[in-house]
N, C-alpha and C positions, 0 to 999 in steps of 0.2 A: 481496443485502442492500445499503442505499445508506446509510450514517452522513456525517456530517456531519465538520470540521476537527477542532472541540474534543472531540467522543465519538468521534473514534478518536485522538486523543493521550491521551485517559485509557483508553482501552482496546486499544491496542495489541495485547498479549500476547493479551486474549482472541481478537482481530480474527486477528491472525498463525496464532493454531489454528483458525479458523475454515475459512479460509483453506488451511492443509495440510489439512483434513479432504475438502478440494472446494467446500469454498462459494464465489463468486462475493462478493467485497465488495468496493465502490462506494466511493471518499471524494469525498464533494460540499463544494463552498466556494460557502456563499449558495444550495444547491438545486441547483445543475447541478455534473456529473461531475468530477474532474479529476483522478483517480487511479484505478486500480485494484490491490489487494493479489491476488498471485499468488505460491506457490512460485517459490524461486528456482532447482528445477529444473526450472519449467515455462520456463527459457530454454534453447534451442539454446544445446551445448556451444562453447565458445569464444566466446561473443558477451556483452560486456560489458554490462551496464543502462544504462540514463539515469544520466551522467554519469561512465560510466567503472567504474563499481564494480559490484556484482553485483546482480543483478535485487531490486529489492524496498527496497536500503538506504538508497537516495537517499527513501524516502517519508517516513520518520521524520525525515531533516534535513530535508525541505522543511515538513511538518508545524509543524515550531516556529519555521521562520521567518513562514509565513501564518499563524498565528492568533497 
């Protein structure tokens, strides 16, 4: 599933259980990709996410800085 900036900053929660269930979801800005929402234990143990923190948390602060 491919959502857009502002309908996954209001949907979040729903997207995040989406997400643990096994769905594949997409965050686009403007139509093309630029994230993908994934369990954060779909990371290799010991390997920190995009920007140091654990897989997944940096989405939500980037989130509200672009839109």
């Amino acid at each position: 599933m491919q959502v857009n900036i502002l309908e996954a900053k209001n949907q979040l929660s729903r997207l995040v259980k989406r997400a643990l269930a096994g769905e594949e979801v997409i965050i686009a800005n403007r139509g093309q990709p630029v994230a993908k929402l994934v369990p954060a234990t779909a990371q290799p143990p010991g390997k920190a996410g995009p920007g140091g923190g654990i897989a997944g948390c940096s989405v939500a602060y980037n989130l509200a800085h672009l839109g």
